[in-house]
N, C-alpha and C positions, 0 to 999 in steps of 0.2 A: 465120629469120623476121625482116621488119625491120620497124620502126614505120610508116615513110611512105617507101616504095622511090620513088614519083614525085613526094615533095618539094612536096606541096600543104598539108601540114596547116602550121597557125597554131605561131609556139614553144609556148604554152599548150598546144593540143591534140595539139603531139609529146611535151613533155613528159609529161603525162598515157597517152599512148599506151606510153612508155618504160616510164613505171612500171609497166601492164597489164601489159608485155610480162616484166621481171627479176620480178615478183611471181609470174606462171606460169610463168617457168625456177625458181624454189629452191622454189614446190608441189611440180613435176613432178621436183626432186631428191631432194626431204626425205621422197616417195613411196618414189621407189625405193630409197631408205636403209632405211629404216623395213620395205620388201618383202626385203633383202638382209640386214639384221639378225633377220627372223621367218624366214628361209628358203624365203618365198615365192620370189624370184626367181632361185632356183638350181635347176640340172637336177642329175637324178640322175645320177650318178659311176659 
């Protein structure tokens, strides 16, 4: 995913965009940590 792939948005509003963007990758990491340590996300063996 990238913040502004056609290079329109203002520095203000990439930056702001950036931050949307690494705040939804370490949610979407510290999920599936949190799912691999409860053994939600493992199949059975």
């Amino acid at each position: 995913m990238q913040a502004d792939p056609d290079g329109i948005l203002t520095p203000d509003e990439l930056a702001a965009a950036v931050d949307r963007l690494k705040k939804a990758h370490y949610r979407r990491m510290a999920l599936r940590s949190a799912q691999a340590r409860s053994g939600k996300g493992r199949t059975a063996a």
